[in-house]
Steps between C-alpha positions, in 0.01 A plus 500: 500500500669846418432751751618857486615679839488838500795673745607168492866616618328664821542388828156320489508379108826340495391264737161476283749399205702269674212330614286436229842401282559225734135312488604522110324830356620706247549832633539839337666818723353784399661825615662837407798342392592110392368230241183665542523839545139695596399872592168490724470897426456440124384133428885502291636079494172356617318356151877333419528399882154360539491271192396182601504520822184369688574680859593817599632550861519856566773569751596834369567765757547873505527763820593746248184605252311217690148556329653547162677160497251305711184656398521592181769277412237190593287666259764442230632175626095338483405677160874303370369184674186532330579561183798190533262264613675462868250282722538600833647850681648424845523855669704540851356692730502601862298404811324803664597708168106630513493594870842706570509830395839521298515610178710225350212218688259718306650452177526136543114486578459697207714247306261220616200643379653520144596154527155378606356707228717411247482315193681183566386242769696529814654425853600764773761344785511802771837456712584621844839692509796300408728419752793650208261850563497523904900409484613738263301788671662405837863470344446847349404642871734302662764730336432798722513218787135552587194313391139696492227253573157613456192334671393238234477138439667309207467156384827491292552193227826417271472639224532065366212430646277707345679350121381153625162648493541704199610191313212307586246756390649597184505134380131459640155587352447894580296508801358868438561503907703663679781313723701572762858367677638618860802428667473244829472728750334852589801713657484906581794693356640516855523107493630512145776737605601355748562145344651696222782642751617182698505302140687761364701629858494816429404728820244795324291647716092476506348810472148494526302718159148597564276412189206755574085475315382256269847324403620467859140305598546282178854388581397451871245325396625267294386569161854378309415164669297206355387384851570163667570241243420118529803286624590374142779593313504680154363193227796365253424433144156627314240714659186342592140575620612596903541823739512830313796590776833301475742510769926509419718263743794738524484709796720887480725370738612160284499720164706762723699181613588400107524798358691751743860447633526564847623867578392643150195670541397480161324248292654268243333380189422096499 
């Protein structure tokens, strides 16, 4: 099966393409440079790219001109799906993009509701933050040797386990639903940061940062979170008819464990 992945040299879609190349797929790497190479903003690469592919998994990602490359860039990546006669569009989301006020969540809920209205038949896997995300952003405070820690809950996940997922789905029927996967455990940021500082030995201080209105009562409450999960571990191999939540086995303090040597503070690649 030939399935394009779109940002698929992020830190999320190389571990899409790694993982559907090993069950045997043909994969195609779509991004601004490469085999492949795509622009979002103007729809340039895609018909070539596309051809004969029958998924799409969109892992593209932009902070920078967010709405123009995820919003209207979905626009352009469904209308080149359409017209090649791609099957299914797996989009990647995030949990609780709809109820905290952030204008990058906003865009992503915008992004959804092209998807779902779109022209080709799809799948929407909403992640929780990536355990890669919540260790950079410490490593990067951890340079001034203090670590701001808001009042919010996280239920981080490897960044791998949400490919196992992704895999499944794009090989699957589209479900038209809309999926989620959550890391194994609910931690606040204070919990998080504190893990994050005896794996890594470094000694920054924990500053407390108020997170006042609506956004401080949606982290405090929990909204990034899926919720308790049911004790099983992520399914292996092809999606099939079960919970609309799946829960990753890697917990941020084994991913910190394999990924960051002792006394670096900063995240490596793996």
């Amino acid at each position: 099966m030939r399935i394009a992945i779109v940002g698929g040299t992020g830190t999320l879609g190389r571990h899409v393409t790694d993982e559907l190349a090993g069950r045997g797929h043909e994969t195609r790497v779509l991004s601004r440079s490469g085999a492949y190479p795509v622009d979002l903003r103007t729809g340039a690469g895609l018909a070539a790219a596309l051809d004969g592919c029958a998924a799409v998994v969109d892992a593209s990602n932009s902070q920078k001109n967010a709405a123009e490359v995820l919003v209207e860039g979905s626009r352009r990546l469904l209308a080149a799906e359409a017209t090649a006669g791609v099957g299914h569009h797996v989009g990647v989301s995030i949990v609780g993009c709809d109820q905290v006020p952030i204008g990058y969540y906003r865009v992503k809920t915008e992004q959804e509701a092209v998807v779902t209205g779109g022209p080709v038949p799809w799948t929407i896997v909403a992640a929780t933050q990536f355990h890669e995300l919540v260790a950079a952003a410490l490593a990067a405070a951890g340079r001034w040797h203090v670590l701001p820690v808001p009042r919010a809950q996280l239920q981080t996940v490897a960044a791998r386990d949400v490919a196992r997922v992704l895999a499944d789905v794009a090989a699957a029927t589209p479900a038209r639903a809309r999926l989620q996967v959550a890391g194994p455990q609910i931690l606040t940021v204070r919990e998080l940061a504190l893990i994050w500082r005896e794996v890594t030995g470094t000694s920054a201080v924990l500053v407390p940062l108020p997170v006042p209105g609506r956004l401080g009562r949606a982290l405090r409450s929990g909204a990034l979170t899926a919720g308790a999960l049911p004790a099983g571990a992520l399914p292996a191999g092809a999606l099939t008819a079960g919970p609309a939540v799946f829960r990753g086995t890697l917990t941020f303090a084994d991913w910190l464990a394999a990924n960051v040597p002792p006394g670096a503070g900063k995240p490596w690649a793996k």
